[in-house]
MILUM-851447 format. One record per residue: x, y, z of N, C-alpha, C, O in turn. Coordinates in steps of 0.1 Angstrom, whole numbers, plus 5000, padded with zeros to 4 digits. Example, Ala and Ser with C-alpha at 12.3 -4.5 7.8 and 13.67 -1.06 7.14 Angstrom:
2
+--------+---------+------+---------+----------+-------+--------+---------+------+--------+---------+------+
! n_east ! n_north ! n_up ! ca_east ! ca_north ! ca_up ! c_east ! c_north ! c_up ! o_east ! o_north ! o_up !
+--------+---------+------+---------+----------+-------+--------+---------+------+--------+---------+------+
!   5132 !    4943 ! 5078 !    5123 !     4955 !  5078 !   5132 !    4967 ! 5078 !   5142 !    4967 ! 5085 !
!   5128 !    4978 ! 5071 !    5137 !     4989 !  5071 !   5129 !    5000 ! 5079 !   5134 !    5011 ! 5080 !
+--------+---------+------+---------+----------+-------+--------+---------+------+--------+---------+------+
***
This chain:
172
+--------+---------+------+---------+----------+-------+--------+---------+------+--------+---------+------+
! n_east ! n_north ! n_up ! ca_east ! ca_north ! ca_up ! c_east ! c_north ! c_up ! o_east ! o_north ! o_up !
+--------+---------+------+---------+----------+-------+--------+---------+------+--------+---------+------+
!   4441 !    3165 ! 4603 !    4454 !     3170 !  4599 !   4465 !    3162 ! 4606 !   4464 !    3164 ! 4619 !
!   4475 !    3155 ! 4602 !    4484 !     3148 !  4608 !   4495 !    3155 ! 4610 !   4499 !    3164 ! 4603 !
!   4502 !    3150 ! 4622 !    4509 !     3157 !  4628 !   4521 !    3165 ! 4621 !   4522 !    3176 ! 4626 !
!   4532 !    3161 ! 4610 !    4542 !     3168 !  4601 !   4529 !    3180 ! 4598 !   4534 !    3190 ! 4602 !
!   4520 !    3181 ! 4593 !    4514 !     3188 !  4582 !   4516 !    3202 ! 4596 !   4521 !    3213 ! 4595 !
!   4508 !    3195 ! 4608 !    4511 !     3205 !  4616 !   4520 !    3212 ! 4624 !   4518 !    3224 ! 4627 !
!   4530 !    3204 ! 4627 !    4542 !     3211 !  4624 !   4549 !    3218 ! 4617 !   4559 !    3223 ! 4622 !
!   4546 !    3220 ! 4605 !    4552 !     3224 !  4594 !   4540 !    3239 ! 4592 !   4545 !    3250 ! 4590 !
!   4527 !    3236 ! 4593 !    4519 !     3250 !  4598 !   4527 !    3259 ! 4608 !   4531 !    3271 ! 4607 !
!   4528 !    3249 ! 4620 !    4533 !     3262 !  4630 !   4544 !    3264 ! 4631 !   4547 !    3268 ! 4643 !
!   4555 !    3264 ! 4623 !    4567 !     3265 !  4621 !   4570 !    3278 ! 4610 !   4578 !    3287 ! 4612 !
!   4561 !    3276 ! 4599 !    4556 !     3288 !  4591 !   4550 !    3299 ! 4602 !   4555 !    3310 ! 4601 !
!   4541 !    3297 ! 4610 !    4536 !     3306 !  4615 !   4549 !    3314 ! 4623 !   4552 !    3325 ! 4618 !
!   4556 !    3308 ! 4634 !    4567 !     3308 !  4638 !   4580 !    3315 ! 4633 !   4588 !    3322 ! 4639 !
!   4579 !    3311 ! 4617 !    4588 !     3319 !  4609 !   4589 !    3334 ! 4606 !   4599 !    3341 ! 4606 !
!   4571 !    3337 ! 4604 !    4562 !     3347 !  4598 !   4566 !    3353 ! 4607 !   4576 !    3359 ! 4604 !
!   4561 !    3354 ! 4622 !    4561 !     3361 !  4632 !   4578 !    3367 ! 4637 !   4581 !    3379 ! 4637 !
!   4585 !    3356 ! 4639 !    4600 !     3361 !  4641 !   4603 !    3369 ! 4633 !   4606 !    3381 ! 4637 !
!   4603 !    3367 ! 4620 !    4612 !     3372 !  4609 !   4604 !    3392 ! 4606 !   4610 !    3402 ! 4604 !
!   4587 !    3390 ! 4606 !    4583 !     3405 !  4606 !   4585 !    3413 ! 4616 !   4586 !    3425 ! 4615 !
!   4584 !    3406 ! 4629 !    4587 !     3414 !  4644 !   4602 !    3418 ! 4644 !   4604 !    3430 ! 4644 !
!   4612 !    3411 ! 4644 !    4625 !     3418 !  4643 !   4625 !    3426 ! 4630 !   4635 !    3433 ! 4630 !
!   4618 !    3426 ! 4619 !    4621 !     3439 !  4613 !   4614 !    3451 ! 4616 !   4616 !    3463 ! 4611 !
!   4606 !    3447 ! 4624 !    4598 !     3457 !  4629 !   4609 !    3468 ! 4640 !   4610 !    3480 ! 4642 !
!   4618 !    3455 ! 4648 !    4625 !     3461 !  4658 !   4639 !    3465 ! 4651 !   4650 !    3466 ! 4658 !
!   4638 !    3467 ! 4640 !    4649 !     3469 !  4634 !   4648 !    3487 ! 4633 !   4657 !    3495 ! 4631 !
!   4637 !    3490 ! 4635 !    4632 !     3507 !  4632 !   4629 !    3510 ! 4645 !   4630 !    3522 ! 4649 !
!   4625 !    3502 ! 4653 !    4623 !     3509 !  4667 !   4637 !    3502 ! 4676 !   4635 !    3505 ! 4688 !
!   4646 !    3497 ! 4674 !    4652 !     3494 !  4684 !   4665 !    3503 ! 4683 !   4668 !    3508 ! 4672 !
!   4671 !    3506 ! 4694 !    4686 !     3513 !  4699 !   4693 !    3508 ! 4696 !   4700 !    3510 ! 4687 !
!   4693 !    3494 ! 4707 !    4704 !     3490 !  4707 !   4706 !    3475 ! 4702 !   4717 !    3471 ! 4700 !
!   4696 !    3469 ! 4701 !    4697 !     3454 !  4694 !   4692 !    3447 ! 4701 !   4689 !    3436 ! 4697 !
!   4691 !    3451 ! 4715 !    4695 !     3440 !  4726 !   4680 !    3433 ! 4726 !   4680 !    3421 ! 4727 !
!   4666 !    3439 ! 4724 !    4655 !     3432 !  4721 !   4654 !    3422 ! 4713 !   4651 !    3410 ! 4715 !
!   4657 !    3429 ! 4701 !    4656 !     3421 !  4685 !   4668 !    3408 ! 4692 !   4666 !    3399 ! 4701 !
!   4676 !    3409 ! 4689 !    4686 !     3398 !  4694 !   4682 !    3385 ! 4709 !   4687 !    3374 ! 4708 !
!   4673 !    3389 ! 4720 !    4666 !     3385 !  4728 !   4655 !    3376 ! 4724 !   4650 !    3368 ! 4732 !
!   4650 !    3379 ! 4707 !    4631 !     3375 !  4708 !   4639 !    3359 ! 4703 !   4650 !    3357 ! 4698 !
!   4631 !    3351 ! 4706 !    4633 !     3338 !  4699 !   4623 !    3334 ! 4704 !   4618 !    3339 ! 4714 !
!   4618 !    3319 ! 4696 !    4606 !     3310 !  4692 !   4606 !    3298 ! 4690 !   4614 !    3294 ! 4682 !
!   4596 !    3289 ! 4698 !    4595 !     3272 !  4691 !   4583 !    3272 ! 4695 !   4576 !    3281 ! 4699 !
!   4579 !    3256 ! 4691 !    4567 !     3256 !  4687 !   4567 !    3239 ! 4685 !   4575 !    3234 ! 4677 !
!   4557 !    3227 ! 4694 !    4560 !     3217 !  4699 !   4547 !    3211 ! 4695 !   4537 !    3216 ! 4699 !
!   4546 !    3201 ! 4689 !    4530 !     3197 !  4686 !   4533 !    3182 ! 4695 !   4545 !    3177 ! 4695 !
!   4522 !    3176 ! 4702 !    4523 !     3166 !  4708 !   4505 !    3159 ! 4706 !   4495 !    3164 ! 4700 !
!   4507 !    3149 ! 4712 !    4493 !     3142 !  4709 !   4485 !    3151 ! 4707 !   4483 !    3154 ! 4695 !
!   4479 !    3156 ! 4715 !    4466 !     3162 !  4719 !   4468 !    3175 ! 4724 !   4460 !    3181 ! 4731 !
!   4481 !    3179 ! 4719 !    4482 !     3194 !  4724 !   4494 !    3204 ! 4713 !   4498 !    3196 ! 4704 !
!   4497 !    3214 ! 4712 !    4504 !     3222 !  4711 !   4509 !    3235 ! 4720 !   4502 !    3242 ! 4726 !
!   4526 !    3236 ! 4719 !    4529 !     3247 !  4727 !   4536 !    3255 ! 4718 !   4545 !    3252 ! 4710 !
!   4531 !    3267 ! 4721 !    4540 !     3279 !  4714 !   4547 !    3285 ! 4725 !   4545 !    3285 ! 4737 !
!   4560 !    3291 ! 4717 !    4573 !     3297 !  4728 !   4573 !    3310 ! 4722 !   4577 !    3310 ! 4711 !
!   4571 !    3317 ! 4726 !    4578 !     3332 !  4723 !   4587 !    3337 ! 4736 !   4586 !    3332 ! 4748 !
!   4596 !    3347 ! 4731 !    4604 !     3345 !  4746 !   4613 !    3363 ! 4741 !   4613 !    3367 ! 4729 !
!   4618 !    3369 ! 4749 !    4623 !     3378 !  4747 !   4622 !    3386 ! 4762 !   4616 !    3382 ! 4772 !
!   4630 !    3398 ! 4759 !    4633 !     3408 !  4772 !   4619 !    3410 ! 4779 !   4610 !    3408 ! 4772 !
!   4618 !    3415 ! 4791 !    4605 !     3417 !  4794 !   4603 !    3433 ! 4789 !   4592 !    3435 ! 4784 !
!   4613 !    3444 ! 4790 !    4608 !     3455 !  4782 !   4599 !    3456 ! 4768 !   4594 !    3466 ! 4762 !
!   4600 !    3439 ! 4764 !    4597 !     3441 !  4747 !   4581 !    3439 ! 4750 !   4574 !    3442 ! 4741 !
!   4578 !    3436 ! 4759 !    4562 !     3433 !  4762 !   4555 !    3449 ! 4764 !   4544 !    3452 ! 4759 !
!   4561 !    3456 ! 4771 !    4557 !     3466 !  4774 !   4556 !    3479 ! 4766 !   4547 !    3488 ! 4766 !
!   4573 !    3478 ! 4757 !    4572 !     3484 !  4740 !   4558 !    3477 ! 4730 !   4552 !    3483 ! 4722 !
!   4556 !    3464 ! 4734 !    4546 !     3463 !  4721 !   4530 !    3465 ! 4729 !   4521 !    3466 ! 4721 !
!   4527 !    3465 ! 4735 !    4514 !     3464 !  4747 !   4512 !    3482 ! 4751 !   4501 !    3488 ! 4752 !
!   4521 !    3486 ! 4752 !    4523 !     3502 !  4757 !   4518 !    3496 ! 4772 !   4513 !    3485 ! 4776 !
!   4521 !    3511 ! 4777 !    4520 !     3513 !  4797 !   4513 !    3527 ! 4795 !   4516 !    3535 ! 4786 !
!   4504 !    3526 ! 4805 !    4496 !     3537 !  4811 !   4505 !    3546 ! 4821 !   4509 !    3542 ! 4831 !
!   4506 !    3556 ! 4816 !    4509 !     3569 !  4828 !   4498 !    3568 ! 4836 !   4488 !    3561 ! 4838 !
!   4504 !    3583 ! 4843 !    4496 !     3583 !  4860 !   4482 !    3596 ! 4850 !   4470 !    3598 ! 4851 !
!   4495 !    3604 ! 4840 !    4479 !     3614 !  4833 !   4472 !    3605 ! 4819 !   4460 !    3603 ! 4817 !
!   4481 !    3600 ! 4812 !    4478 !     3592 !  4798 !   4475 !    3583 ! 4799 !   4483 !    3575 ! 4804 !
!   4460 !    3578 ! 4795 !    4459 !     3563 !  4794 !   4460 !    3557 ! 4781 !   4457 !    3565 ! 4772 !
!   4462 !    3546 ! 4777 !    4464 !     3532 !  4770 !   4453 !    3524 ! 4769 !   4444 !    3525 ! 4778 !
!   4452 !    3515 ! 4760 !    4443 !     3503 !  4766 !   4450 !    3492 ! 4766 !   4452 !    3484 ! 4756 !
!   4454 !    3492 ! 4777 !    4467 !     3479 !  4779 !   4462 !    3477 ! 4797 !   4455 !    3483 ! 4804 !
!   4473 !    3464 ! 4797 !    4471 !     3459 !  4810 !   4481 !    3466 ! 4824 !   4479 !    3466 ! 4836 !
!   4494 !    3472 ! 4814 !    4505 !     3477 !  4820 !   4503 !    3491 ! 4823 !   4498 !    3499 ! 4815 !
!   4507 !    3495 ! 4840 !    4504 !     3507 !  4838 !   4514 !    3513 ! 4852 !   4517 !    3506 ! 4861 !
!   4516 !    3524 ! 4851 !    4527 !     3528 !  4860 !   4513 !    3534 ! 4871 !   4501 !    3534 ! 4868 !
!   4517 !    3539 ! 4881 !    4507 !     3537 !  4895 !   4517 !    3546 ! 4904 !   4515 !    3558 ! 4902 !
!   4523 !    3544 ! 4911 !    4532 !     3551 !  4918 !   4545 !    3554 ! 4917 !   4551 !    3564 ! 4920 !
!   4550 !    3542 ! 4910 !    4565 !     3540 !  4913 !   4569 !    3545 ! 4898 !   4565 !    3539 ! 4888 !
!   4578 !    3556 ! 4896 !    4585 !     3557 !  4884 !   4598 !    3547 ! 4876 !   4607 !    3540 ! 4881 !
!   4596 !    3548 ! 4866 !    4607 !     3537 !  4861 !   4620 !    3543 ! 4867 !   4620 !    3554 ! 4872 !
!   4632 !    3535 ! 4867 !    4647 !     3536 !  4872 !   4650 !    3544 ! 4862 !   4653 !    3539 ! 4851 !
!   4652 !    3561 ! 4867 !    4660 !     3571 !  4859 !   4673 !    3564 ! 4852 !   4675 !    3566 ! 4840 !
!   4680 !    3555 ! 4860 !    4698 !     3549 !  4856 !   4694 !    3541 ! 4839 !   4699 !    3542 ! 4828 !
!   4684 !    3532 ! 4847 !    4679 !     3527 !  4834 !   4683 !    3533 ! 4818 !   4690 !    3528 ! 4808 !
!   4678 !    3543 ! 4819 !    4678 !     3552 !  4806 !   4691 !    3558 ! 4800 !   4692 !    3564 ! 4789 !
!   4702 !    3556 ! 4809 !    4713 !     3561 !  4806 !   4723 !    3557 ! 4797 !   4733 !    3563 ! 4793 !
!   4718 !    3541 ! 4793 !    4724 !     3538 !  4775 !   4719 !    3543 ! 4765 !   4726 !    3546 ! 4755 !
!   4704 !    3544 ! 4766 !    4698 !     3545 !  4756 !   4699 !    3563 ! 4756 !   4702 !    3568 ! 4745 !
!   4697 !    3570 ! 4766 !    4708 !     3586 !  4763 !   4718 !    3587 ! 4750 !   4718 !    3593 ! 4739 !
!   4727 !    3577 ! 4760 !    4740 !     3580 !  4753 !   4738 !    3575 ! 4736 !   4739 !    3584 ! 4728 !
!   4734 !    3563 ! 4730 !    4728 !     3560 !  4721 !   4716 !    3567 ! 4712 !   4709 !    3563 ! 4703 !
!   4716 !    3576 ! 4717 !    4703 !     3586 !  4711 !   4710 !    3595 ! 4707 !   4708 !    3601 ! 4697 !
!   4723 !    3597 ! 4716 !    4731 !     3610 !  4714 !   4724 !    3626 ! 4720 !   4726 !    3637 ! 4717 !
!   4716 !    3621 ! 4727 !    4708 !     3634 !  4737 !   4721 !    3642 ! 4747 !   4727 !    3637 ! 4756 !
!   4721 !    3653 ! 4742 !    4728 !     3660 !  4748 !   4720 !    3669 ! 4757 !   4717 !    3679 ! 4751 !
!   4716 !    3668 ! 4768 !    4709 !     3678 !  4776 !   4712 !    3693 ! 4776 !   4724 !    3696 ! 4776 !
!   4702 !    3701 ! 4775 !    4709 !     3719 !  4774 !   4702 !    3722 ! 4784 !   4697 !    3712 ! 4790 !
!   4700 !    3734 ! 4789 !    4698 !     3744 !  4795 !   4701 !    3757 ! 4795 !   4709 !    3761 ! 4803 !
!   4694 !    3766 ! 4785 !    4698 !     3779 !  4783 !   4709 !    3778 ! 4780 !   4717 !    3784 ! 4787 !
!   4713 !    3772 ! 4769 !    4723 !     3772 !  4763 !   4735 !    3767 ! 4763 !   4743 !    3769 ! 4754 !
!   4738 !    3758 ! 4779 !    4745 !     3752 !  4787 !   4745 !    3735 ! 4791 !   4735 !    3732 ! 4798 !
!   4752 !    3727 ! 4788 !    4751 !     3713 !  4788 !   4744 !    3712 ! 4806 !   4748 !    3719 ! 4815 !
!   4734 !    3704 ! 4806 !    4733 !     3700 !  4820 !   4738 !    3686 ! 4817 !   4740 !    3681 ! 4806 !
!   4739 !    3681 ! 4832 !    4743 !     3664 !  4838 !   4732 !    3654 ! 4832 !   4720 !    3656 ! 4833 !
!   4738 !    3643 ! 4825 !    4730 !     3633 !  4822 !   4718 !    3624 ! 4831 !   4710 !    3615 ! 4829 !
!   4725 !    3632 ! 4845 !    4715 !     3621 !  4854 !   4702 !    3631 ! 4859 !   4694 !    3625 ! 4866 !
!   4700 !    3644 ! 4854 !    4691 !     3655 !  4854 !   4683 !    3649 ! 4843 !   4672 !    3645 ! 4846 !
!   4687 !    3647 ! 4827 !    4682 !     3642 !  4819 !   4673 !    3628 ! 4817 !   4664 !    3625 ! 4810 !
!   4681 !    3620 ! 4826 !    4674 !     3607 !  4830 !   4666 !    3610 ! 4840 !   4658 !    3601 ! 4842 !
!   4664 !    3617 ! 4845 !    4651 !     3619 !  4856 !   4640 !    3624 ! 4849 !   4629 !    3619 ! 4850 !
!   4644 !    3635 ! 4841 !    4632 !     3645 !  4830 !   4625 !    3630 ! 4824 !   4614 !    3626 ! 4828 !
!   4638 !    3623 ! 4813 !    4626 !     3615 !  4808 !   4618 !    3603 ! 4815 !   4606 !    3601 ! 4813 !
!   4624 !    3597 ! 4822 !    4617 !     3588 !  4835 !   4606 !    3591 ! 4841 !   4598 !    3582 ! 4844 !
!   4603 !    3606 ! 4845 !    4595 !     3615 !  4848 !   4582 !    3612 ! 4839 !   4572 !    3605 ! 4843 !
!   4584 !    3619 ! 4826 !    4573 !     3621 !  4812 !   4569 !    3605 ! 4811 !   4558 !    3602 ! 4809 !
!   4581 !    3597 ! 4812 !    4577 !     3581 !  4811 !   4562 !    3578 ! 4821 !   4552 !    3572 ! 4818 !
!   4567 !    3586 ! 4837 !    4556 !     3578 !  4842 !   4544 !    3588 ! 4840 !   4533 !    3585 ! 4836 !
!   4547 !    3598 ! 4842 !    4532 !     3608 !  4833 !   4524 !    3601 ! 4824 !   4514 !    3594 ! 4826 !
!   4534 !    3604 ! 4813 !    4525 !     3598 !  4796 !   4529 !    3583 ! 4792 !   4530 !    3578 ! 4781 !
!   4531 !    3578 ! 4802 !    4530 !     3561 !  4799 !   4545 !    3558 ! 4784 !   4555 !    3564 ! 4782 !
!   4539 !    3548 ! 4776 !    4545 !     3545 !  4770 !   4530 !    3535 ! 4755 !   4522 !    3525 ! 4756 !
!   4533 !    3545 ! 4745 !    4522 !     3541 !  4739 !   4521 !    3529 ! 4731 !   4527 !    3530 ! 4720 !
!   4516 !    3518 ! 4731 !    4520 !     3507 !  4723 !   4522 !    3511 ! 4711 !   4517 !    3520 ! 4705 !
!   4536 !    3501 ! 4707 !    4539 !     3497 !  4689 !   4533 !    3485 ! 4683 !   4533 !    3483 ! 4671 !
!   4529 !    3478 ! 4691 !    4526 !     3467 !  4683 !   4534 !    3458 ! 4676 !   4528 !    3448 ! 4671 !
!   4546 !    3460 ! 4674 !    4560 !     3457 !  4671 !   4555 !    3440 ! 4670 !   4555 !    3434 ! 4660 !
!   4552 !    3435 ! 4679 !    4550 !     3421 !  4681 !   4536 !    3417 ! 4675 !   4536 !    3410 ! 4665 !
!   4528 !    3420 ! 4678 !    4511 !     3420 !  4680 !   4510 !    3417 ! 4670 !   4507 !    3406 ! 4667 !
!   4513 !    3431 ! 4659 !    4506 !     3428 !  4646 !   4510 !    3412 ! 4638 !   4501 !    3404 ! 4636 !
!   4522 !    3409 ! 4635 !    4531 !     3402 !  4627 !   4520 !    3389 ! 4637 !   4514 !    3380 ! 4631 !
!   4520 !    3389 ! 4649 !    4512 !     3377 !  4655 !   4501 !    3374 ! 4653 !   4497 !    3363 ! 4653 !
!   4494 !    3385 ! 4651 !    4480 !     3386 !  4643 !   4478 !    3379 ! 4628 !   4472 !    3370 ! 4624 !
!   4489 !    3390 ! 4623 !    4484 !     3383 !  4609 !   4496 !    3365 ! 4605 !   4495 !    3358 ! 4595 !
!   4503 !    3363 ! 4613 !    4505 !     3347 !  4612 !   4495 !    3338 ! 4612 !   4493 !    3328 ! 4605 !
!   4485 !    3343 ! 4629 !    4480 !     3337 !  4630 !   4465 !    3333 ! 4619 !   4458 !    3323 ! 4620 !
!   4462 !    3342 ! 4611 !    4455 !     3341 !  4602 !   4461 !    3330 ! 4590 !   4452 !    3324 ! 4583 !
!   4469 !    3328 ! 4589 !    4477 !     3319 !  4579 !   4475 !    3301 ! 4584 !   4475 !    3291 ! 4576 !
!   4475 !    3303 ! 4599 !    4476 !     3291 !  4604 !   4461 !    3284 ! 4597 !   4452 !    3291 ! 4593 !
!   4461 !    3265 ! 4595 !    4448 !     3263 !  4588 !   4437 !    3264 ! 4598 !   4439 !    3263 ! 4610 !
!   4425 !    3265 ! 4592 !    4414 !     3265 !  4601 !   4412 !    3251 ! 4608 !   4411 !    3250 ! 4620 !
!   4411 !    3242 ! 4601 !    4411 !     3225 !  4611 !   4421 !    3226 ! 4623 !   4417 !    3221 ! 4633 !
!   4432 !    3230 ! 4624 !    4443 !     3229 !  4634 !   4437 !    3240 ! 4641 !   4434 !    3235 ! 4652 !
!   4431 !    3255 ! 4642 !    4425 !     3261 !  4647 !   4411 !    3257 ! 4655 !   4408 !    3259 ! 4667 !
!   4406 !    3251 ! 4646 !    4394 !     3242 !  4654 !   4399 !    3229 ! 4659 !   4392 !    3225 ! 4668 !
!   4407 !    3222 ! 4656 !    4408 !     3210 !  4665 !   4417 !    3219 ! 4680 !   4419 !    3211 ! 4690 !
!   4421 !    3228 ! 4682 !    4425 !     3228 !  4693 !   4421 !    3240 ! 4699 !   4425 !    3244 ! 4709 !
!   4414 !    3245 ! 4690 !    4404 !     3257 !  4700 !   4412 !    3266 ! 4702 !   4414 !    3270 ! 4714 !
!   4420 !    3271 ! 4690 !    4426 !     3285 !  4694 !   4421 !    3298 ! 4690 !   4415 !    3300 ! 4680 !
!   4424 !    3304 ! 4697 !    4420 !     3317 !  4699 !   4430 !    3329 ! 4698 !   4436 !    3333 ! 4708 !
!   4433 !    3334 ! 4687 !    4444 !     3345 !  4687 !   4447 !    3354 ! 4701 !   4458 !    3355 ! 4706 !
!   4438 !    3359 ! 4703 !    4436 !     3368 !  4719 !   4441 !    3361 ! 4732 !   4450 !    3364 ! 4740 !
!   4433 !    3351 ! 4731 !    4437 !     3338 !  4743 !   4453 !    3334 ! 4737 !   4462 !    3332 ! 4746 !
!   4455 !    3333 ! 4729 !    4467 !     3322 !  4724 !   4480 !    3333 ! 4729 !   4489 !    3330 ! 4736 !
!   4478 !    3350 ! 4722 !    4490 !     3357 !  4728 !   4490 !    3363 ! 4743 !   4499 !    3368 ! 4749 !
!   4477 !    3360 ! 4749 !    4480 !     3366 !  4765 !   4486 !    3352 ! 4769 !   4496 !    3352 ! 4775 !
!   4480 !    3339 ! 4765 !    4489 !     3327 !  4769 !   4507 !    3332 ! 4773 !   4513 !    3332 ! 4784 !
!   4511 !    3334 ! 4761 !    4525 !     3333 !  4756 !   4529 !    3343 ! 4765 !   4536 !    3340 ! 4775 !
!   4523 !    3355 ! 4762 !    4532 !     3367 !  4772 !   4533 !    3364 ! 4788 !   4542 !    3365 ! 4796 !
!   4517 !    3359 ! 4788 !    4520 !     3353 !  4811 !   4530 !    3344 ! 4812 !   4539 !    3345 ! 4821 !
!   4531 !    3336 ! 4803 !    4542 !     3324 !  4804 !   4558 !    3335 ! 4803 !   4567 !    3337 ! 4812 !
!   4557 !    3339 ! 4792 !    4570 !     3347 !  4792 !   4573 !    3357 ! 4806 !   4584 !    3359 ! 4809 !
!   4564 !    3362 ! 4812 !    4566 !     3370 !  4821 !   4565 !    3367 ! 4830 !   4566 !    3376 ! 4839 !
!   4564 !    3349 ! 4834 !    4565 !     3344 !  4845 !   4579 !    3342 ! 4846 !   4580 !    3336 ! 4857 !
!   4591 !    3343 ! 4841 !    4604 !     3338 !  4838 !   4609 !    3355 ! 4844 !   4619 !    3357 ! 4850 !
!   4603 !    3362 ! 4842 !    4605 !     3381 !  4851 !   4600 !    3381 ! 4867 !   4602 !    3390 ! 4875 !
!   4593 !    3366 ! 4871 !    4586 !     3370 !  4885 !   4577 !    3376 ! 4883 !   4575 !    3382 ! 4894 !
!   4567 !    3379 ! 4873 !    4555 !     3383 !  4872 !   4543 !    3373 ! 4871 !   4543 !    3365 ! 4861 !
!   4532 !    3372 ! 4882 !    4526 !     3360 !  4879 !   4514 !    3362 ! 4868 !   4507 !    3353 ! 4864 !
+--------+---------+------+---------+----------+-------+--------+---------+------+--------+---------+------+
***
């Protein structure tokens, strides 16, 4: 398979995956700021190929889910001790339009950011797959000779991308 043909595979692939994942995040997202974040290339050279996926590091952990300290996941992410940053949550509050009550009485938003931060590190966060799937089924599209000439591996190919991405977070 010569090089244009393969480029032009993994660019389709590239397209596939962008274009179904942000509509995916078009139903799970608040505030945009993910969907708006994801972006992609994709680089064929002699004897190699690189894929870029790239986006917020929250979006890894929306599509992967996180393990609470009672709920588990089958993911790699998992909360352990430290609870997420209550403050954190306080756009996406306001953006949800969560009005805290209490017997019938507004409580303080920063009481509310603690509740859900709390349940966060309890009951984890359960994958969407938001990403996954749309990467899955591209990569079925891709041809099989470019798959066997470079020994890709769907599984291997997206833990690739995400370490690479989450090394740009200080995560090794």
């Amino acid at each position: 398979m010569d090089r244009e043909l393969q480029l032009e595979a993994l660019e389709k692939f590239r397209d596939f995956v962008l274009t179904n994942a942000k509509n995916n995040l078009k139903i799970k997202s608040a505030s945009g700021k993910l969907r708006e974040s994801f972006k992609a290339d994709v680089k064929v050279m002699p004897n190699s190929i690189r894929f870029f996926f790239e986006m917020e590091e929250y979006g890894w952990y929306q599509d992967k889910g996180v393990s609470g300290v009672k709920q588990k996941y089958n993911t790699q992410f998992s909360y352990k001790t430290k609870m997420p940053p209550p403050s954190k949550l306080d756009k996406w509050i306001v953006r949800r339009g969560l009005a805290p009550r209490d017997k019938g009485k507004f409580t303080g938003r920063k009481t509310l950011q603690f509740l859900i931060a709390r349940s966060i590190f309890e009951k984890g966060i359960k994958p969407s797959l938001w990403f996954t799937k749309p990467f899955e089924k591209g990569f079925k599209l891709l041809p099989d000779e470019m798959i066997d000439a470079y020994g890709l591996e769907s599984e291997e190919l997206f833990d690739t991308i995400m370490k690479e991405n989450m090394k740009n977070y200080g995560y090794q």
